[in-house]
C-alpha positions in Angstrom: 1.4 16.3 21.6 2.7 16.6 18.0 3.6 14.3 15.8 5.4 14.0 12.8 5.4 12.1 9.8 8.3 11.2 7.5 7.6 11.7 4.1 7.3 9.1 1.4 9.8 9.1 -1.2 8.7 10.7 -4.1 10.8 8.1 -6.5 9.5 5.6 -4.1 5.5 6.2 -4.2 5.8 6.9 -7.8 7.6 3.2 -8.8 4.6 1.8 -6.4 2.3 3.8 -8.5 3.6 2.9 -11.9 3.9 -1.1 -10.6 0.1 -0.9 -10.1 -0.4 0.5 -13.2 1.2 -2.2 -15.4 0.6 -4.9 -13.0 -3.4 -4.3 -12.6 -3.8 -2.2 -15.3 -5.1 0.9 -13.5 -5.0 4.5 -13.8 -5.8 5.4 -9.8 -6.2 4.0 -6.6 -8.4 4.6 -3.8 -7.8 6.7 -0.6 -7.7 3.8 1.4 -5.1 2.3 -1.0 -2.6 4.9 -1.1 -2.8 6.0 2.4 -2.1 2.1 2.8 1.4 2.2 0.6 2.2 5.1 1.7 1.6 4.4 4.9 4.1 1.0 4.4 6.8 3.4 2.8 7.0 5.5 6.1 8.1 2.3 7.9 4.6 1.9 9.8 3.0 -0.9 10.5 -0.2 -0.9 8.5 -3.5 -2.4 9.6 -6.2 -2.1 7.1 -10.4 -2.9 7.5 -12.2 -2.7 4.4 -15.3 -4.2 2.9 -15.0 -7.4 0.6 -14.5 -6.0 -2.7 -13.1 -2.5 -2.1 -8.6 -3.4 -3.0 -7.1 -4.9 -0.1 -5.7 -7.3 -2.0 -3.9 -4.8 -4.6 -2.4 -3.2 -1.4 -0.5 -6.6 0.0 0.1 -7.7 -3.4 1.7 -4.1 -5.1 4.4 -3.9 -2.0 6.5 -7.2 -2.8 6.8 -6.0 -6.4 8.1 -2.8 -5.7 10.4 -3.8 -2.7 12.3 -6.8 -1.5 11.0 -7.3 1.8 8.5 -10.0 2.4 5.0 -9.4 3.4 3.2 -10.5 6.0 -0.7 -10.6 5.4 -3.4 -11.8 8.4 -6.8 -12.5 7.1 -9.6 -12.9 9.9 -12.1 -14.9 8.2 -15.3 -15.0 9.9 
């Protein structure tokens, strides 16, 4: 079975790109990042596991600047 993917916005990924630059004052993000947001922009839902300290937070926090849609963010604390 074949699936296809719809593609992120160029305009779209690049005003997400440019909000994390200003905003947290970086010049790249990690794989895990962008396949996150760009994930989001292709109207998936997006579930994320990574280890304390690797951007997770940059990821929930980038997408309410760039859109107007509200997030919503589980943390399993254990």
């Amino acid at each position: 079975m074949k699936t296809t993917m719809a593609v992120v916005s160029e305009d779209k990924w690049k005003e997400a790109f440019e909000a994390v630059q200003s905003q947290f004052e970086l010049t790249e993000l990690l794989s895990e990042q962008e396949e996150a947001i760009k994930a989001f922009f292709e109207v998936k839902d997006v579930f994320v596991n990574l280890p304390t300290g690797s951007g997770k937070s940059l990821i929930f926090q980038c997408l309410p600047i760039v859109t107007d849609m509200i997030n919503l963010v589980a943390l399993m604390l254990l």
